[in-house]
N, C-alpha and C positions, 0 to 999 in steps of 0.2 A: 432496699425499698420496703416499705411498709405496707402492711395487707390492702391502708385503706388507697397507697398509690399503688395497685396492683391494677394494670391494663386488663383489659376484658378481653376474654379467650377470642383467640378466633375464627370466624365463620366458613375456614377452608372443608371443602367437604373431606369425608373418608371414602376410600377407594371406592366404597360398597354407598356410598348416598347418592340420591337421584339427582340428577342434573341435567338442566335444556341447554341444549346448542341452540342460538338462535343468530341464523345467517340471511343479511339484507342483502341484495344486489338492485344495481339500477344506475344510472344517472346520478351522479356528484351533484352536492349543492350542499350549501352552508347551512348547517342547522342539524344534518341527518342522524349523526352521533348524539348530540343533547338529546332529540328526539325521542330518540329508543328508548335510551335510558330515563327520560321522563316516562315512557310509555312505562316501563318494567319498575317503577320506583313506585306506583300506584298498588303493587302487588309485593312488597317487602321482600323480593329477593339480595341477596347477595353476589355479587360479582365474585366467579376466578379465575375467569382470564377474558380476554380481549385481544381483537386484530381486525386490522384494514387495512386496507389496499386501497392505493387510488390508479386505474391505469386508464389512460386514453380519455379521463372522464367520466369513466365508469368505476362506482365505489364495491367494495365487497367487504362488509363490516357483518365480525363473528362476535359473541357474545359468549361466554360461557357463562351459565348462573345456575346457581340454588333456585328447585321449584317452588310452588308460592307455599303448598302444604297449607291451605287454609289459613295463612298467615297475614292475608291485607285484612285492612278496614273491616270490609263488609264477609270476610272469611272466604274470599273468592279462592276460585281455585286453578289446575291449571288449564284445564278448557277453556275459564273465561281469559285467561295469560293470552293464548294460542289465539281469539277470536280476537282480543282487542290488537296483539302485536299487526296482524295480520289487515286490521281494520286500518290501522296507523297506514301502516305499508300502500296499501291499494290511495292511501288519499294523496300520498303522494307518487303516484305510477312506479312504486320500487317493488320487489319481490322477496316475501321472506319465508324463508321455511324453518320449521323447530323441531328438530330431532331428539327423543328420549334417551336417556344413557344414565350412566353411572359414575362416579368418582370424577376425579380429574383428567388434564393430559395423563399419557402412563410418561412412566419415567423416562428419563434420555438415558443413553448409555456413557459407560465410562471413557471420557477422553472427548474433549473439544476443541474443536477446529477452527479457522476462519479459511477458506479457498475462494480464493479471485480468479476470477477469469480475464480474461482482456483477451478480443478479439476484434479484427477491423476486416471486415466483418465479423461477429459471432453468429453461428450459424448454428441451426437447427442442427445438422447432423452431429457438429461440435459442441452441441450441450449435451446432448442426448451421450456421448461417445463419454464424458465428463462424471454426466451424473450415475452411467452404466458403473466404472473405473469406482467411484466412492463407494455405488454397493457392491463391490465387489469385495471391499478390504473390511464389509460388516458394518461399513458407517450410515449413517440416515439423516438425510437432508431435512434438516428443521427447518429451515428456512428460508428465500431466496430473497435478494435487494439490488437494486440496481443504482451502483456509483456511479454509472457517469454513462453518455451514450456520446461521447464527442470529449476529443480527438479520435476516440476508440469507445467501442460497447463494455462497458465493465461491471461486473456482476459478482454476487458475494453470496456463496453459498452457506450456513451456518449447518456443521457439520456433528453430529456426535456418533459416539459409538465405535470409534476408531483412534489409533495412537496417529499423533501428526506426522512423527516420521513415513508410517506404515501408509498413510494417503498418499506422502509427498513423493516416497521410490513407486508409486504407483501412477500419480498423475506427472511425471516431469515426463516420462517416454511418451506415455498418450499425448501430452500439449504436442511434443515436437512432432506426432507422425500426425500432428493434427491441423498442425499450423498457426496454433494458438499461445497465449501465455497463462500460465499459472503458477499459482502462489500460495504455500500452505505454511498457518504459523498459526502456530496454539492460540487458542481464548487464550481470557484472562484481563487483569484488572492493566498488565505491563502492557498492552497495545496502547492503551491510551496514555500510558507513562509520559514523562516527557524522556525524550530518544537522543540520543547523536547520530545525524547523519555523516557519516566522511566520504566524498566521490574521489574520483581519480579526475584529473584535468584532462589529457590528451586523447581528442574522440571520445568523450565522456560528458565533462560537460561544457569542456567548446568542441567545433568542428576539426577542428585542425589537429597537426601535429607541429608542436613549438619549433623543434631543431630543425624542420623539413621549412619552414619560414625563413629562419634565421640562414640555410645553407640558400634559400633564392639568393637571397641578398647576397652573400658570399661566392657566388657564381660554384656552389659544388654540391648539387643536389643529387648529379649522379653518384658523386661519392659518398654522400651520407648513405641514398638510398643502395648501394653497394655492401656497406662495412650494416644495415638495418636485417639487409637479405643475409650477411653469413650470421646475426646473429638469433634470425629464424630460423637458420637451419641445426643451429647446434654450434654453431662454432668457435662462439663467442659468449661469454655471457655478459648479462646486462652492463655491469660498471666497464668490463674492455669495452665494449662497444660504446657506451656516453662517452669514456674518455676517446676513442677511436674517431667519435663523430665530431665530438668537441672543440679534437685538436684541430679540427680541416674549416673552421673557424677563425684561427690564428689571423692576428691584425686587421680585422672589422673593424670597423669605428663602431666607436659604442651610441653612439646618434640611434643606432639601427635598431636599439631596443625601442625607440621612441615610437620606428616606423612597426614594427612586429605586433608591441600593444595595437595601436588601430587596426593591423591587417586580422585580429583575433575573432573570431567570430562566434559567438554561443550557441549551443546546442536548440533546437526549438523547446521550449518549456522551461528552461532551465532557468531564467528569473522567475517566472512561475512557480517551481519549485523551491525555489530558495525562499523567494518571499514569504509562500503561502508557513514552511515548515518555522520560517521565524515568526511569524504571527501564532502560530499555535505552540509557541512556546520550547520549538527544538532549538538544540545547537547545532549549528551544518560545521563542516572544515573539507578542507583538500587535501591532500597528499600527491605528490609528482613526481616522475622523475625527469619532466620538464625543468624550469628555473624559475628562480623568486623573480625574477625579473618580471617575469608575465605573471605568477602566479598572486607576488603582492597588490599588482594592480587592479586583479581579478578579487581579491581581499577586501581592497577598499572600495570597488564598485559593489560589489554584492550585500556588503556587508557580513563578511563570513567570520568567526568563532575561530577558527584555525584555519592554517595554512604552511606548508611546508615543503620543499624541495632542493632540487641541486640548485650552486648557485656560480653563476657563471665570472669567471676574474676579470677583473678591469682595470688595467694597470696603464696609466698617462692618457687615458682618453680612446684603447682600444684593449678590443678581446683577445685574453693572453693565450686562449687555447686550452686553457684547462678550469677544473672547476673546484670550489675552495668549500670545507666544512665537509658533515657526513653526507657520504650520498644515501640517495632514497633509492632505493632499489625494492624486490618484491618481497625479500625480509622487512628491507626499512618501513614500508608501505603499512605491514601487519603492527610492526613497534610501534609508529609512529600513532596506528588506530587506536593499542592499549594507552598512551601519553595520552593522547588527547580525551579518551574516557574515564582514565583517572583526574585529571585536571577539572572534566565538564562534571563529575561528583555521577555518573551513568554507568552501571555494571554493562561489561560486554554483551549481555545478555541483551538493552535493550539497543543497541548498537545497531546501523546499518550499513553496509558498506558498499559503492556503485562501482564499477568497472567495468571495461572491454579486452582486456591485454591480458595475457598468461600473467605478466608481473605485478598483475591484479589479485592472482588467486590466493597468497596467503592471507590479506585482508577479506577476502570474499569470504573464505573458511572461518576466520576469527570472528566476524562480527556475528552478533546474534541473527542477522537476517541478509546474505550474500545478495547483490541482485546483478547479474552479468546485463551489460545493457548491449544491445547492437554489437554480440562478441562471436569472436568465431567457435565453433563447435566445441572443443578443447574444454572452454570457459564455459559455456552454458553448462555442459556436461557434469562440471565439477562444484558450480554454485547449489545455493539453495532455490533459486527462479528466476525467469531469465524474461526481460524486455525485447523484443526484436520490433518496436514500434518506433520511429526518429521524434519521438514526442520527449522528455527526459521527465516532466512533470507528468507524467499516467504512471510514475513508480510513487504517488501518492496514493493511487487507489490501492495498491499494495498494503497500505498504512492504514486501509481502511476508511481514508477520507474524501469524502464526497463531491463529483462535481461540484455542487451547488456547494460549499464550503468553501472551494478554491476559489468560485467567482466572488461569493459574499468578501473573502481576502482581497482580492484585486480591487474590489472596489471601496472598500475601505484603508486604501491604501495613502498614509497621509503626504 
């Protein structure tokens, strides 16, 4: 770049230069922002920094600027700043005060955060218990925003001054003795990345549990849920138990697959969230250790990016009892999360992965952001944060993304 394209310095102050705060309050109404800054453009200052609120109707617009230092028109100065700002303000019944100082914000500290809350209710004494917990670990709350107040209250704290780990072994115990959910994941430029999400199917993002469907019809539901129970308690691990539950399926008519799709129910949110994450440009998938039977249909309804699971035999028109290809199991579950990240061109890093089931947890653990949904202890315990809401779409605010984002998708939905 040549001297004579050389940009003109810029008008940020130094720690040690004077600067006005100058903060409105009052009654909301269109104009009020132009306003000021028409008011304060009369006296050549410079801007460096800004913020507003709008809450309930009521505005609260901060102003940081360079004082005028005899620098308008007529050489005014900042007495006359302070009498005009103030003159503006009263004509429109708003309230403004200007505070003297020096330099800028001071610095943030090292290590940035994003911490969501989600509560149904969020309560006074569970913000308070929240924002106790962050200064505890040295961090300081820059910021507060509020994503969404429906299904659930969700709230977004911008955090610095703390490593995210060091918040998150600090707020996951508080959330749970609190009754609330939170969620801590570094700033940065990768939140807004685009992402892969991969959920688990069963009590995740449908209602149900597929084989507990498929054994009505088979008239052995006591059996399934028999051979379900030894293999909660240890006695069994996953693949003997599918094949255990599978075989007591043995000569179904395959018709039954037809009835099991319709009987499938989706989670509440859970189009919501697919939708809204395809509109913003993620790839979703599943993983199961249900069967492609439900999960491909669930594929083509959704419109999902991946899909994968056990897959049940079908040999002359009924079910053989057993299940053909690799099983998914809670290894497969994690493989299957790396396949489908290297496929979607998305470092694990910006990965997220949903489940409720222990054989959830090595995908929980691999993806860049684990989120146990409606899980038993075990599983919240070992994710990175944990939903206990029956909404499936409030693990968008997790993501950072806004009620009013999710609606503006639904309704441009073609």
């Amino acid at each position: 770049m040549s001297a004579s394209q050389t940009p003109p310095a810029t008008a940020v102050p130094g720690d040690d230069a004077p600067t006005l705060l100058v903060k409105i309050f009052g009654k909301d109404r269109p104009g009020i922002t132009a306003g000021l800054f028409d008011t304060l453009a009369a006296y050549a200052v410079d801007v460096v920094d800004i913020e507003q609120v709008v809450t309930r109707g009521r505005i609260t617009l901060c102003a940081l600027v360079t004082t005028p230092a005899g620098r308008g028109a007529d050489g005014a100065s900042e007495g006359d700043l302070r009498a005009t700002v103030h003159s503006w303000a009263e004509s429109l019944n708003l309230q403004a005060e200007i505070i003297s100082g020096r330099g800028d914000n001071r610095p943030r500290g090292v290590g940035r955060s994003h911490v969501t809350v989600l509560g149904h209710p969020l309560t006074a004494e569970s913000t308070a218990a929240i924002a106790a917990a962050i200064t505890a670990t040295g961090g300081n709350i820059d910021r507060i925003f509020r994503l969404a107040k429906y299904p659930v209250t969700a709230v977004e704290f911008a955090v610095s001054g703390a490593a995210t780990d060091a918040l998150r072994s600090v707020l996951a115990p508080e959330a749970a003795r609190l009754g609330v959910d939170v969620a801590v994941v570094a700033a940065g430029l990768q939140r807004r990345a685009q992402r892969l999400v991969v959920m688990d199917v069963d009590s995740t993002l449908i209602q149900d549990e597929v084989i507990e469907l498929f054994a009505a019809h088979a008239g052995c539901e006591a059996e399934v849920a028999a051979v379900t129970a030894a293999a909660m308690r240890g006695e069994l691990d996953f693949e003997q138990s599918l094949h255990a539950r599978v075989e007591l399926l043995r000569g179904l008519d395959a018709s039954v697959v037809d009835l099991v799709r319709k009987e499938v129910r989706l989670t509440p949110g859970a189009r919501t969230l697919v939708r809204t994450l395809k509109r913003l440009g993620y790839q979703v998938g599943v993983v199961s250790g249900g069967f492609t039977q439900v999960t491909d249909a669930l594929q083509e309804e959704l419109g999902l990016d991946f899909a994968s699971a056990n897959t049940l035999e079908i040999v002359d028109g009924k079910l053989t009892g057993r299940v053909t290809g690799e099983i998914v199991d809670r290894a497969g579950k994690a493989r299957l999360l790396r396949r489908f990240a290297h496929e979607a061109g998305v470092p694990l890093a910006q990965t997220v992965a949903i489940g409720d089931g222990a054989n959830d947890l090595d995908m929980l653990n691999t993806a860049g952001l684990g989120v146990a949904f409606n899980a038993k202890p075990v599983v919240r315990q070992a994710a990175h944060t944990a939903v206990n809401v029956p909404f499936l779409d409030t693990v968008l605010y997790l993501l950072g993304v806004t009620r009013e984002e999710v609606e503006a998708a639904e309704t441009h939905v073609e």
